[in-house]
C-alpha positions in Angstrom: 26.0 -42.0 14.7 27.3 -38.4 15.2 28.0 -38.8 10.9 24.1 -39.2 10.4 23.1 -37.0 12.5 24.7 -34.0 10.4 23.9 -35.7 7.6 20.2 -35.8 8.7 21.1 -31.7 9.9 21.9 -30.8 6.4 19.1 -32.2 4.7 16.8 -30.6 6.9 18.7 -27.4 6.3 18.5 -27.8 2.8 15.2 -28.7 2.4 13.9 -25.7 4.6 16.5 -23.6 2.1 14.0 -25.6 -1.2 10.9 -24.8 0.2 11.9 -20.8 1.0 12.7 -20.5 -2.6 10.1 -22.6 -3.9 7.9 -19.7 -2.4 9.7 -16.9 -3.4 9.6 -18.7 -7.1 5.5 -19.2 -6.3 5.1 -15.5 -5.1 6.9 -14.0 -8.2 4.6 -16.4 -10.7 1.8 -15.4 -9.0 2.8 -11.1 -9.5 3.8 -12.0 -13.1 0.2 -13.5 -14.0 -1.4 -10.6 -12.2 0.7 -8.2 -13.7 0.2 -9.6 -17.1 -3.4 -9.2 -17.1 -3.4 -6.1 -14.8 -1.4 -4.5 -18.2 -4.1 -5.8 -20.4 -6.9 -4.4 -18.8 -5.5 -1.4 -17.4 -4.3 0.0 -20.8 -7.8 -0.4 -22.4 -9.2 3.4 -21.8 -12.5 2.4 -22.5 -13.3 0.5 -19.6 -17.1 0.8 -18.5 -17.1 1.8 -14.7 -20.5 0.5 -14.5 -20.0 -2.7 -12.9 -23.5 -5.1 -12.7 -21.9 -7.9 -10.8 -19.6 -8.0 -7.5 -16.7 -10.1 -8.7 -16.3 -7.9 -11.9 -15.5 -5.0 -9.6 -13.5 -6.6 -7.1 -11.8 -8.6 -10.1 -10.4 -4.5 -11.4 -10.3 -3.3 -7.6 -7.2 -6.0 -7.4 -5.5 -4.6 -10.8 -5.7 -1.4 -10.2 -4.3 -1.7 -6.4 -1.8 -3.9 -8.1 -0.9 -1.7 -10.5 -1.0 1.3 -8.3 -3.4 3.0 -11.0 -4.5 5.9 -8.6 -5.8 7.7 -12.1 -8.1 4.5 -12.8 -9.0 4.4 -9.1 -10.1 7.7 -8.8 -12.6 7.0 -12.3 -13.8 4.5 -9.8 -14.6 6.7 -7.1 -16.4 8.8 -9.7 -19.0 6.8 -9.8 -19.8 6.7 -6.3 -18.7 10.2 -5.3 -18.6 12.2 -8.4 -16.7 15.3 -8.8 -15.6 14.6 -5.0 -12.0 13.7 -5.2 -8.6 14.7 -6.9 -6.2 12.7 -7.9 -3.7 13.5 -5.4 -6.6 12.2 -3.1 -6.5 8.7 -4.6 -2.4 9.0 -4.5 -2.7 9.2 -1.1 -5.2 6.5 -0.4 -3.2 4.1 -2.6 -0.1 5.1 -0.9 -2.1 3.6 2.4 -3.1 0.2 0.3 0.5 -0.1 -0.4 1.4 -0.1 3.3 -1.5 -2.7 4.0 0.0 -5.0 1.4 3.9 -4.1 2.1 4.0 -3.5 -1.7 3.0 -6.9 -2.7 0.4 -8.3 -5.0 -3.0 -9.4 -4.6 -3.6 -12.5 -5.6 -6.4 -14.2 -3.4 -10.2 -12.7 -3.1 -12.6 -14.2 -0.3 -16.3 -12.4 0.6 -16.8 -11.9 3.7 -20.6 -11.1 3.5 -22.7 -7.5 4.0 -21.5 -5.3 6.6 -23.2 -5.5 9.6 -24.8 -1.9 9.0 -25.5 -1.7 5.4 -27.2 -4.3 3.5 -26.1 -3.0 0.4 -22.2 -2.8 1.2 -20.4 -5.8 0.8 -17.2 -6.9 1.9 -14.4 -8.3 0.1 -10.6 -9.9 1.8 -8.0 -9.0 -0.7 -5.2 -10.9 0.1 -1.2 -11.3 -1.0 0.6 -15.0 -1.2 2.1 -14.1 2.2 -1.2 -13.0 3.9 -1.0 -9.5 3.8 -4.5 -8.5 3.1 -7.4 -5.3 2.8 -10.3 -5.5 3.8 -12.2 -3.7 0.8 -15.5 -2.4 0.7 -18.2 -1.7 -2.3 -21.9 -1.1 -2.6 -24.7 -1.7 -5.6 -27.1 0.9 -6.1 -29.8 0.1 -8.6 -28.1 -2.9 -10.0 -24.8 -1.4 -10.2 -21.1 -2.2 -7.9 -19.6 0.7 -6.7 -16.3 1.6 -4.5 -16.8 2.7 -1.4 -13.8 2.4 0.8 -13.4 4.4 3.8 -9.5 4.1 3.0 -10.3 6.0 -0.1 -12.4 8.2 1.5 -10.5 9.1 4.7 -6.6 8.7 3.5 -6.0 12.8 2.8 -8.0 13.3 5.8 -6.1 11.5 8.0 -3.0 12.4 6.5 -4.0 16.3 7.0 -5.1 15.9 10.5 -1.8 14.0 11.1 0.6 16.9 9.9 -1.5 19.5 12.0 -1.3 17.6 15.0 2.5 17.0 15.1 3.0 20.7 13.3 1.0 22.3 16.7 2.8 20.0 19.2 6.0 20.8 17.8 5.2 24.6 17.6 4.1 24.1 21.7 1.0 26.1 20.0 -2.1 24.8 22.5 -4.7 26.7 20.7 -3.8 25.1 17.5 -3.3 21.6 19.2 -6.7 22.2 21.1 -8.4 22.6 18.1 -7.0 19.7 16.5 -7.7 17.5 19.3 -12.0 19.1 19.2 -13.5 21.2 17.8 -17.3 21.6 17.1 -19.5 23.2 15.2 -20.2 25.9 18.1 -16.3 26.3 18.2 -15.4 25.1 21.3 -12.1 23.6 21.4 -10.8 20.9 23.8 -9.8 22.8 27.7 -6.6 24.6 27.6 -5.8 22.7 30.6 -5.9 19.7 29.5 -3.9 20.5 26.0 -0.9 21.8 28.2 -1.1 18.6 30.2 -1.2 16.7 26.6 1.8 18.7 25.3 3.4 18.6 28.9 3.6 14.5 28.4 4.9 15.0 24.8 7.6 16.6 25.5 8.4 14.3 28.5 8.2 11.5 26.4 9.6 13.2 23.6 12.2 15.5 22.2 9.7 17.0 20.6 11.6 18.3 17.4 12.0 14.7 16.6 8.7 13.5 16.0 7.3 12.2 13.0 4.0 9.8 12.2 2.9 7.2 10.1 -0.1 5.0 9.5 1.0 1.4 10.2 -1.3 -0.6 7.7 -3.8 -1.6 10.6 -7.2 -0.6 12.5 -9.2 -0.9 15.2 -12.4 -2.9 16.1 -13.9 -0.2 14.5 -11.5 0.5 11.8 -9.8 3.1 13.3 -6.6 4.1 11.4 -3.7 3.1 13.9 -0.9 5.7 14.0 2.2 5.7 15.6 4.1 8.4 16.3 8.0 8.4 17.1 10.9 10.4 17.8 13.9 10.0 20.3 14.4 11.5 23.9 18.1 11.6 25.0 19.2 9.7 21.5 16.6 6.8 22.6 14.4 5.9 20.6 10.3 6.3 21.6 7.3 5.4 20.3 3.6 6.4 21.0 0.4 5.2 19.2 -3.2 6.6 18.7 -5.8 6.5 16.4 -7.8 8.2 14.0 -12.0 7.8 14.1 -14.0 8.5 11.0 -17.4 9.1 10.6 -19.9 11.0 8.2 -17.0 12.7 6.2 -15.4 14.1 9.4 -12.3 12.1 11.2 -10.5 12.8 14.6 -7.7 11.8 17.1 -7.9 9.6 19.6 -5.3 10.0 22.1 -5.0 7.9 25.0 -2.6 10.8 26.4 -5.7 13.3 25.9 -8.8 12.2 27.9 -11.9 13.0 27.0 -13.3 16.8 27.3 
């Protein structure tokens, strides 16, 4: 009895062992076929960026994520935003799809419907053999699909905001850190008070010197950009998230360390 019992164990084992590499074998078809055509498409320089039907965008949104074309992803911001971005913009914002996907291809496409606040934007679930997905946005305008993702648009942003944040607590500079945290069009900055309260809790949390950020590949309800910051405190090891908010071309911390002015 004991005999079949590891007998039964093994084939189990092996089995499981079968099925782990039967995906990794599925996964890697799946990047080759993508990749194939991605190479196809992508080297044509001739491309026409005006789209007349959804699933033909979304259809070169996925090869050029896949391919990590930021130069053929910023001709497709062009047409929604011309003359708006750089191409070190677009670096940046693939950098963030790259995170959302942890590198791998996009294989699947499902749409979700209109956004709840635009009739004319649509959105689209890009999604990897493993389930890693984006949530990827476009919009038609007189009969013609255009980009018009927020992680396109916001990536530098956030990514600017980010370093001045941790530059000014690491500095122990409040002005600059109150202005990071608000700052209007009048000027007025978030209280001094409540800046040296913020940096007061950093640096108990924190050895400040240590601290660094990164965008984790998620968002909020209302698809904030989660953060999380980290450094050590005594050699152990701390971590700390917030959020970035983006509206109307501007973006801004939330901090649940930095109450409201």
């Amino acid at each position: 009895m004991r005999n079949n019992i590891i007998v039964l164990i093994v084939i189990l084992f092996l089995f499981s062992a079968c099925k782990r590499v039967d995906n990794i074998e599925n996964q890697n078809k799946a990047d080759e076929t993508i990749n194939e055509a991605a190479n196809e498409l992508i080297e044509e320089e001739n491309v026409d960026f005006e789209f007349k039907t959804e699933e033909s965008l979304i259809d070169y949104v996925i090869l050029v994520l896949n391919t990590q074309d930021s130069k053929k992803m910023l001709d497709l911001s062009q047409v929604m935003w011309p003359g708006y971005f750089s191409l070190d913009q677009m670096i940046a914002a693939m950098e963030d799809y790259k995170i959302m996907t942890k590198s791998k291809s996009l294989t699947e496409k499902y749409r979700i419907g209109l956004h709840p606040f635009n009739e004319k934007m649509v959105i689209y679930n890009l999604k990897t053999t493993s389930g890693e997905s984006i949530n990827f946005r476009i919009v038609e305008n007189n009969g013609i699909y255009m980009v018009a993702d927020f992680v396109m648009y916001y990536a530098t942003f956030k990514n600017n905001l980010m370093d001045r944040y941790i530059e000014a607590i690491k500095n122990e500079n409040i002005e600059s850190l109150s202005s990071v945290i608000y700052h209007d069009e009048a000027g007025i900055i978030y209280p001094e008070e409540k800046t040296i309260a913020l940096l007061y809790k950093y640096k108990e949390v924190f050895d400040i010197a240590s601290l660094e950020w990164r965008f984790i590949g998620e968002f909020g309800e209302n698809d904030e950009f989660i953060i999380e910051i980290s450094g050590t405190k005594d050699d152990i090891d701390s971590i700390h998230k917030i959020e970035i908010v983006h509206s109307d071309g501007q973006v801004g911390i939330v901090d649940m360390w930095a109450p409201p002015k």
